[in-house]
N, C-alpha and C positions, 0 to 999 in steps of 0.2 A: 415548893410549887412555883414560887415566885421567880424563880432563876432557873427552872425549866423553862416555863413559857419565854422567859427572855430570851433564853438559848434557842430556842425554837424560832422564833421571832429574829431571832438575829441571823439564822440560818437561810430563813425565807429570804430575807432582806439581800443577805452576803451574792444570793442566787440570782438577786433580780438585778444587782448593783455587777455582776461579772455579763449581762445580758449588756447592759449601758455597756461596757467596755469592750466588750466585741462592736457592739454599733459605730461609737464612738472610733476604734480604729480601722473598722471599714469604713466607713467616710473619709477618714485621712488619708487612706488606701488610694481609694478611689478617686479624690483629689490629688494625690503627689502624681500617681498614674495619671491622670488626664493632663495635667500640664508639662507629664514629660512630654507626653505627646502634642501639646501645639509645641512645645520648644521643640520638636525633631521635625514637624511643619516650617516652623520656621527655617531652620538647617535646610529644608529641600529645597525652599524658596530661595535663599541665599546660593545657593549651591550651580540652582539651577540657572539665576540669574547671574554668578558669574561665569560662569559655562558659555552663555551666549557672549557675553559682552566679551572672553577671552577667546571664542571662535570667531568675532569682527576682528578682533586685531590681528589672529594668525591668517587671518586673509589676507589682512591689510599688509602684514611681514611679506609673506609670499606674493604679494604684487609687488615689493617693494625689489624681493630679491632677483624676480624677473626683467626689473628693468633698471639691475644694475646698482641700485642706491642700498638693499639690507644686505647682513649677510650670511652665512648658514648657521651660523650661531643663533644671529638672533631668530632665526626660524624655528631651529631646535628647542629654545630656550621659552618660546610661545607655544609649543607642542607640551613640551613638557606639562606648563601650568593648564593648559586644554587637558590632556589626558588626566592630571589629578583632580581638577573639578567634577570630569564624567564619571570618576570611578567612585567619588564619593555620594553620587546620587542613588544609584541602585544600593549601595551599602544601607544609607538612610532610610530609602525605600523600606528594605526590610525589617531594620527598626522600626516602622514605624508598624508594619505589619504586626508584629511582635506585643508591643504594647499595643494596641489596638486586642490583642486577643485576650490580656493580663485583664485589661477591663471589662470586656465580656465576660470572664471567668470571674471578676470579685463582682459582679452583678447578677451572677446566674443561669447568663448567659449563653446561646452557643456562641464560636469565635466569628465573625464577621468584624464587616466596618464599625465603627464608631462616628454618630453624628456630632459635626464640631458644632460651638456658638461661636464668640467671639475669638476673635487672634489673640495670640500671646500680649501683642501690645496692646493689645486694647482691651484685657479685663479690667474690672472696674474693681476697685483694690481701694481702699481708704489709706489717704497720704498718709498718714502715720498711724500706726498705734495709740490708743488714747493713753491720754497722762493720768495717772492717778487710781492705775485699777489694784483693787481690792483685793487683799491675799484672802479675803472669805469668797471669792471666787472657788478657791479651790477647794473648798471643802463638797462642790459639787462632785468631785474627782469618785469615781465608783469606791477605787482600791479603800481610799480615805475613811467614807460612809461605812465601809464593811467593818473595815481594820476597828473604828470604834466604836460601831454596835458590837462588835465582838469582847469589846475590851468593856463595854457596858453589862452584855450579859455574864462575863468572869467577874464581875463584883458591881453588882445592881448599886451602889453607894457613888461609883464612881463618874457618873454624869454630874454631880455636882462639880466636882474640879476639872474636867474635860476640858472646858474652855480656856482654861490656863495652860495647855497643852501648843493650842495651836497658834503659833503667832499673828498675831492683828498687824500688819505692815501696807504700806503701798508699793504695789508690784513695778508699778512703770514711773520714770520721772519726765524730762522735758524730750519732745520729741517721740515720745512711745518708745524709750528705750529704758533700758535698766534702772530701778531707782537703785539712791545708795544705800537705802534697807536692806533691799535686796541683796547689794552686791556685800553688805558687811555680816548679812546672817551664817554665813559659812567661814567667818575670820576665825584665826584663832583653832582651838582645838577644836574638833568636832564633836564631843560628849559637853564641853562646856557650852554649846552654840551664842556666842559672844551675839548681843543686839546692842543698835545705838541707842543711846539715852532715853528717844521719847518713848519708848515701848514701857510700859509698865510696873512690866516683872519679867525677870529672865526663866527663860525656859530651862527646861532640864541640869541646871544649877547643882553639885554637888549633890545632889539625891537627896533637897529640900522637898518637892514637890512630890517624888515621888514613893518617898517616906509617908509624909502626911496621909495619903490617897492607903498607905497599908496593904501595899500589897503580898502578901502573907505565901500564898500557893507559889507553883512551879508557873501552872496555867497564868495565872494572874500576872506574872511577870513575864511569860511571853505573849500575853494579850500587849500588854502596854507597849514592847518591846517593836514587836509589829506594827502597833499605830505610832510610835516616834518613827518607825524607820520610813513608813509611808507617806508623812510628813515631809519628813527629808528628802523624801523622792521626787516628791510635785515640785517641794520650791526649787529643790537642783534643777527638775527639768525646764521648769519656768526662766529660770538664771540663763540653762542655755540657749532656750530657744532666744530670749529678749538681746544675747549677746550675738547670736547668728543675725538676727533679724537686721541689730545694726551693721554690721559685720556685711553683710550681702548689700544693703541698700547703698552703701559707701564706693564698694567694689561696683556696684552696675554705674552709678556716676562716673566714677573715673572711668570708666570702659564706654559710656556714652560721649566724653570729650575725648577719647582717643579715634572712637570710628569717625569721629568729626573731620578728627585732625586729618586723619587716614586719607579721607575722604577729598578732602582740595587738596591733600600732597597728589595723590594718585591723579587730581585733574590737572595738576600744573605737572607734573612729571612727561603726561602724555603732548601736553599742550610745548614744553620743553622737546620734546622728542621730533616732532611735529615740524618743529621751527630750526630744527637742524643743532640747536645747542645743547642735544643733552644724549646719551644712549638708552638703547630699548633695554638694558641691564634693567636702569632706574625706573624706566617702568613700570617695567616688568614685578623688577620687586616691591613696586608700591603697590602694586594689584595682589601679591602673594598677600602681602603684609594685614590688608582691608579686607582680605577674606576671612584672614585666621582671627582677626580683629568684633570683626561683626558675628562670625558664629559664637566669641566667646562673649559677645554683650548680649545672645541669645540666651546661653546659657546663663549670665547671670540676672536676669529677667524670670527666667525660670524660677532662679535660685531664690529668688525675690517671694517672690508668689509662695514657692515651700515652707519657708521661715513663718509665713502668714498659717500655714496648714499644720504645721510642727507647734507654734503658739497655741492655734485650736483646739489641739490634741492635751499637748500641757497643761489648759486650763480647763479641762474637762467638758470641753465644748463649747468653744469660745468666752469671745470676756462680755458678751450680754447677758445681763443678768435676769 
C-alpha cells in the first residue's frame, strides 16, 4: 500500500514538475526571442545610419568628379557601398517582422508589433555572474525532482541514501565563470565521475553506492539509472552555459576595442582623403570595415544577454534561490 500511494504521489509530482518545464522553457523562449529582436533593431539602426553617412560622401564623390578632382572609380566604388547598405535595410526589416510574430505566437498571440523597453545596449544585466552558486541550485531542475521521486517510489528505502547521489559543489568560481569543480566533475571516465578532493564521497564509484542502496528489480535500476543521467544533464548543461557565458563576454570586449579602433581609423582616413594625401580606396574600405565591425559587436551583445537566458534555463530558473 505503501509504494502505491508513493507511485501515485510521484506521478502527480512528475506531472506538475513537466508543467515547471514547459514554463521554464517558454520564458527562455520568449527571452532569447526578444533579444533577437532588439539585436535586429539594432542592425537597422546601423544599417540605416550608415546608409546616410555613405549617401553624403557619394555626393561628395560626385561633386568631386564634376569638377575635375574624383574619378569614376571612385564614384563607382561609393555606389557600390550605398547600394549594399540600402539593401540590407529592407532584408532586416523583414527580420525583424518575422520575429516579432515568433513572439506573438509563444505568448498567444495574434502576430502584430511587438512593444520594445530598453535598447540592446542598455539592458540592465548584472556585471557578472555571482561567485559561488550552489550546485543544490539545481536540484530545483523539474526533470531532477521527477527522475527522484520516481526512483523514491521504486524503492521507498531509497531517500535515505539519495543525497549521496547528488553532488554538493560550487557552480561558479571568480568572475561568474566556471568553478574548477565544475570543470573536473566530468574528468576522467564518465561511469567513474572523477571529483576533487574536498567533496566527501565520490559518486557513483565502482557500484559502492549503488550496491548498498539494493537495488534488486529491472524498475529499480532504471529508476536510479534515470536520476544519475538527469544529473549528469543539468551539471553538463550548467558547464556549458558558464563556459559560453565567458566565452561571449570575452568576444563582445574585443569586438568593442575593435569598432573603437575602426572608428578613428574611418575619421582619419576620410580626414586623409580630404587633405589630398590619401585615396577614397582607403576610405572607403575603412567605412565597409566599421560596418561589418559594429553589426558584429551587435550580435555579440546579443550573444551576451542569451548566455545569461541559457544559464537561467540550466539552473532551473535562475540562480536566486
Amino acid at each position: 500500500l505503501r509504494r502505491a500511494t508513493e507511485s501515485a504521489r510521484a506521478q502527480l509530482l512528475a506531472a506538475d514538475w513537466n508543467r515547471k518545464t514547459v514554463i521554464t522553457t517558454l520564458i527562455s523562449d520568449v527571452a532569447t526571442n526578444y533579444f533577437n529582436l532588439l539585436e535586429l533593431d539594432m542592425q537597422l539602426a546601423i544599417a540605416r545610419n550608415t546608409l546616410r553617412t555613405r549617401e553624403e560622401s557619394l555626393r561628395l564623390i560626385r561633386t568631386q568628379l564634376q569638377g575635375g578632382v574624383g574619378t569614376l572609380l571612385d564614384v563607382r566604388q561609393g555606389e557600390q557601398l550605398v547600394y549594399g547598405a540600402a539593401q540590407s535595410v529592407p532584408s532586416t526589416e523583414q527580420q525583424i517582422e518575422q520575429t516579432e510574430n515568433q513572439i506573438s505566437l509563444l505568448l498567444g498571440k495574434n502576430p502584430g508589433p511587438v512593444t520594445r523597453g530598453r535598447a540592446l545596449t542598455e539592458q540592465q544585466t548584472p556585471l557578472e555572474v555571482p561567485a559561488g552558486l550552489p550546485s543544490a541550485l539545481l536540484e530545483r531542475r523539474p526533470e531532477i525532482q521527477a527522475a527522484e521521486q520516481l526512483l523514491i517510489a521504486a524503492n521507498a528505502n531509497i531517500g535515505v541514501a539519495k543525497a549521496a547521489y547528488f553532488p554538493q559543489i560550487t557552480l561558479t568560481g571568480e568572475y561568474g565563470y566556471q568553478s574548477t569543480a565544475l570543470a573536473n566533475l566530468f574528468s576522467g571516465s564518465r561511469r567513474l565521475w572523477s571529483f576533487v578532493p574536498q567533496l566527501t564521497q565520490p559518486i557513483f564509484t565502482a557500484g559502492r553506492i549503488t550496491s548498498g542502496v539494493e537495488l534488486a528489480k529491472a524498475q529499480q535500476r532504471s529508476t536510479l539509472a534515470q536520476y544519475e543521467n538527469a544529473i549528469q544533464t543539468a551539471f553538463r548543461d550548467v558547464s556549458n552555459a558558464l563556459i559560453q557565458y565567458q566565452d561571449v563576454r570575452e568576444v563582445r570586449a574585443q569586438r568593442e576595442l575593435l569598432v573603437t579602433a575602426l572608428q578613428d581609423r574611418k575619421r582619419l582616413a576620410y580626414m586623409r582623403y580630404q587633405g589630398g594625401v590619401d585615396t577614397m580606396l582607403n576610405a572607403l574600405n575603412s567605412d565597409q570595415d566599421l560596418f561589418v565591425a559594429e553589426l558584429s559587436l551587435a550580435q555579440a551583445r546579443r550573444d551576451e544577454l542569451l548566455s545569461l537566458v541559457q544559464l537561467y534555463k540550466a539552473l532551473g530558473g535562475g540562480w536566486q534561490e
